[in-house]
C-alpha positions, 0 to 999 in steps of 0.5 A: 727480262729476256734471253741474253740479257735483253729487256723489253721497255717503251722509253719515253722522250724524258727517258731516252734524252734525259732531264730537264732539258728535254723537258724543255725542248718538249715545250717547243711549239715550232712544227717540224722545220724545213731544214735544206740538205743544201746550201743556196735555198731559201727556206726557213729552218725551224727547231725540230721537236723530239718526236715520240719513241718507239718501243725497243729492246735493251741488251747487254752484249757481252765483249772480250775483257769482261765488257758489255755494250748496251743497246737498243733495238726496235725490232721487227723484219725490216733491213737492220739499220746500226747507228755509231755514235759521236765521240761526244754522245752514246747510243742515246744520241738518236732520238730523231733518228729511231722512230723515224726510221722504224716508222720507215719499217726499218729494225734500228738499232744503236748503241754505246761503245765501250765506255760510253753510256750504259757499257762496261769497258772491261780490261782494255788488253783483252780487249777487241778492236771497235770494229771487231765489238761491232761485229760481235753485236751483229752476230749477237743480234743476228743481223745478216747484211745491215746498213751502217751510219757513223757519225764523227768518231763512230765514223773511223768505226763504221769505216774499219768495219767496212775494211774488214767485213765488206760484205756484211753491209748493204750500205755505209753512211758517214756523217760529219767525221774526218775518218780516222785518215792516216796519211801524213799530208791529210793529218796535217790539214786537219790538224791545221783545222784544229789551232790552239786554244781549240780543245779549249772551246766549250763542246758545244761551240766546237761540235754545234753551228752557231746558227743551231745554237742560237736558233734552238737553244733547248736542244743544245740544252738536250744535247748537253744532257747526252754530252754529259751523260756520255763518258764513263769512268771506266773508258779507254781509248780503243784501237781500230782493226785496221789502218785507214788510208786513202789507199785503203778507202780506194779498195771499199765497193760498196755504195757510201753517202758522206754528209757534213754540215756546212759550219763543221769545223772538223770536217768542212765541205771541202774535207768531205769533197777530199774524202769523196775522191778516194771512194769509188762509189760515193754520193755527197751532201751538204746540210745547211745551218749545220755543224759536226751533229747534222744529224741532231741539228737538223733532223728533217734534212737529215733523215731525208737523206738518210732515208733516200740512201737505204731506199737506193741500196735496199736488198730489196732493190738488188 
């Protein structure tokens, strides 16, 4: 055990994934593909194996209203990197993400927001907003300025954060996420995106492409675990700091990627081209044989941009 609750462990591939179904997508032999970040090439997608963990650091970070968010760290010098999870998963929703970042000299750090795994709600009326448990845990972890990657619900956090804590962040990425825009013409497209019955669907079909889920089944099967894993009994909705709209998109500076996948059905390309124009400083990126998780179904394409973004906005550049 160490100070402030953290413990020190080496988890392996069966642990940060979970069951069976990791051990199966450990049997897959394909190499690691080629996935394009673009539509229009002509290369071969191939499943992506989990790649070997790293060894991290678990905390309990403690919030207000007796909760607890529990995360992962890998440690080192290196410029933080937080991941913000899907509403379908928790922070064991990285396992393609964290040793390759680390291995990039990155300090990675993920972790579950209240209610989802490994955390502890606490008292939803005293509890904080979700971007106020953010910066609660970069002050816990003492991360000075960090870059931030949300994916689909994690966006609207990493977006509330960028509101209100601008210059804590060297660099924002939002991935597969409809942003939690509150405006009543951008409510109605996407619930429009939405008709009955499609909370209804299976989760899979409604967050992963139909490419992915034919063409590596034993990672829908390593996702689901994650997915069912996920929420906990004691979760509640949990209010954001600060209203977000296209006018207050318009007043962030700081550099932002956004990136879906080219079969999201929550967040289409063209979602993703309205959210780019009320941004001042935004790159954008299509993932092929993608659905609203490019980040799990197509790692390679992913990571590459990921890693070509914080490269670009290092403070080490600046």
């Amino acid at each position: 055990m160490h100070e402030n609750g953290s413990t020190k462990r080496t988890p392996s591939r069966r642990a940060v994934v979970g069951g069976a179904a990791l051990a199966a997508l450990a049997t897959t032999t394909a190499a690691v593909g080629t996935a394009r970040a673009s539509s229009g090439s002509d290369a071969v997608w191939e499943p992506v194996p989990v790649p070997e963990q790293v060894p991290v650091t678990e905390y309990r970070v403690p919030v207000a209203g007796g909760g607890s968010l529990w995360c992962w760290d890998t440690g080192g010098d290196g410029e933080p990197v937080v991941l913000l999870h899907p509403g379908s998963g928790s922070g064991e929703s990285w396992p393609y993400q964290q040793p390759v970042l680390a291995a990039a000299g990155y300090r990675v750090i993920g972790y579950s927001r209240r209610g989802a795994y490994g955390s502890v709600a606490g008292t939803r009326s005293e509890a904080d907003t979700l971007s106020g448990d953010l910066h609660t845990l970069a002050g816990h972890l003492g991360l000075g300025r960090f870059h931030l990657s949300g994916s689909a619900a994690g966006g609207p956090v990493a977006l509330d954060y960028a509101l209100g804590h601008e210059a804590h962040l060297l660099s924002l990425t939002v991935s597969g996420s409809v942003m939690g825009v509150q405006d009543a013409e951008y409510l109605a497209l996407t619930a429009a995106l939405q008709p009955e019955p499609f909370g209804d669907l299976p989760v899979a079909v409604k967050e992963l492409g139909p490419s992915y889920r034919a063409g590596d089944q034993n990672g829908v099967a390593a996702w689901l675990a994650v997915n069912a894993r996920a929420r906990t009994s004691d979760a509640f909705a949990q209010a954001l700091a600060h209203t977000i709209t296209w006018a207050a998109l318009e007043t962030l500076t700081l550099p932002v990627q956004l990136v879906t996948g080219d079969a999201d059905l929550y967040s289409p390309p063209s979602v993703m081209r309205l959210h780019a124009r009320h941004l001042r400083d935004v790159r954008t990126h299509v993932v092929a044989e993608a659905g609203h998780n490019p980040h799990w179904e197509q790692p390679a394409a992913w990571n590459r941009l990921l890693l070509s973004f914080l490269g670009r906005h290092s403070a080490h550049r600046k």
